[in-house]
N, C-alpha and C positions, 0 to 999 in steps of 0.2 A: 645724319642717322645716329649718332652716336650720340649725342642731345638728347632725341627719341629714347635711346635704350638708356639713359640713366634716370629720365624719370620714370620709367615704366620701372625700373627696378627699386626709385626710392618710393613709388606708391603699392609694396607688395606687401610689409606687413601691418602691424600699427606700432604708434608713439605711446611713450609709455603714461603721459598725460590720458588720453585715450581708455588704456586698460584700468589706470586707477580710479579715474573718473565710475568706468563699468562696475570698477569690482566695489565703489562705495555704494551706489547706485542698489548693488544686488545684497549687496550686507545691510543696509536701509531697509528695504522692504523684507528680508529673512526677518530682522529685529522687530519690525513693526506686525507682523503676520504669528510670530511665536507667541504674542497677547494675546490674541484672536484662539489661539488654535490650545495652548497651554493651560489649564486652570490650576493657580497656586493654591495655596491654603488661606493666604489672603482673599483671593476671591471668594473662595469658596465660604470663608467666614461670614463674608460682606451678605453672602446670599441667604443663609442661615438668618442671621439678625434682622434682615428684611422680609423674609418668610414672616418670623416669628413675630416682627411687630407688624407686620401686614392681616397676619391671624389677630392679635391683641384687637388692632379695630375692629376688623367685622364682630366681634364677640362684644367688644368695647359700647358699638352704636347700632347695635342690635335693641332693639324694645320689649320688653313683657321679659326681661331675663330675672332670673329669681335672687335677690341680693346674697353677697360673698358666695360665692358658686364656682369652682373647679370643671369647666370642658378640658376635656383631652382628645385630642386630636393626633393621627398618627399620617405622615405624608408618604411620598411616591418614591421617598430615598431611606425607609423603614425608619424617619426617627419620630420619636414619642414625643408630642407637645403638650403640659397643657397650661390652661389660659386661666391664672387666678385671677378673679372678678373681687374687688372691695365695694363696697359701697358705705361712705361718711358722710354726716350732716352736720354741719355746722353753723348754728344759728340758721339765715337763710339760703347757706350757698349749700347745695347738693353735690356730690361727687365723687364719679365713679373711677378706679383705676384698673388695666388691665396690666398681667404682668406677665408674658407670655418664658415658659420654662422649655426646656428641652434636655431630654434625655436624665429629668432628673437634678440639673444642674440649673440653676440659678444664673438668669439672663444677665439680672441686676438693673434694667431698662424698663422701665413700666412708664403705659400711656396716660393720660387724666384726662378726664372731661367732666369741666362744673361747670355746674347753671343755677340760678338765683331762682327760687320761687316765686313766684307774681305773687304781691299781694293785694288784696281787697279794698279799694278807695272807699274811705266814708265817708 
């Protein structure tokens, strides 16, 4: 009986392998969950600059747009975009740039799309 009662008493609390184990376990997923839940100014950036060149293409590969043309567009977080349109020719290659701005301030990221004029076989 005495057998009995000593391991009944060494199985009452935990090893401290056990609780460290626990408490990396719960500081892991706190770390990984503060990404999730936190938005830095890094992200926030990242989302901005993708806003802003995601506006530059649809404006970009849009058709019947009027050449060098200024839209401005204002989004769901009140800031001011807008989307400078170039259009240059060179010799045959055509090509247009979007350079999407915000708040005023210069992206410095502009999209391009050229294309070569078909010419005429004789």
């Amino acid at each position: 009986m005495n057998r009995q009662a000593l391991r009944i008493q060494k199985k009452r609390g935990f090893s401290l392998a056990e609780v460290l184990i626990s408490f990396a376990i719960l500081v892991s997923t706190g770390v990984m969950l503060t990404g999730f839940l936190h938005k830095g100014p890094i992200t926030q950036k990242a989302r901005n600059e993708n806003y802003g060149l995601e506006l530059g293409k649809i404006y970009l590969l849009t058709e019947d747009v009027p050449h060098d043309t200024v839209f401005a567009h204002d989004d769901e977080k009140g800031n001011h975009w807008e989307i400078l349109l170039k259009h240059t020719v060179d010799g045959d290659e055509i090509c247009n740039s979007a350079t999407p701005v915000r708040n005023k301030v210069d992206t410095t990221r502009s999209l391009y799309y050229c294309r070569y004029k078909v010419g005429h076989a004789k």
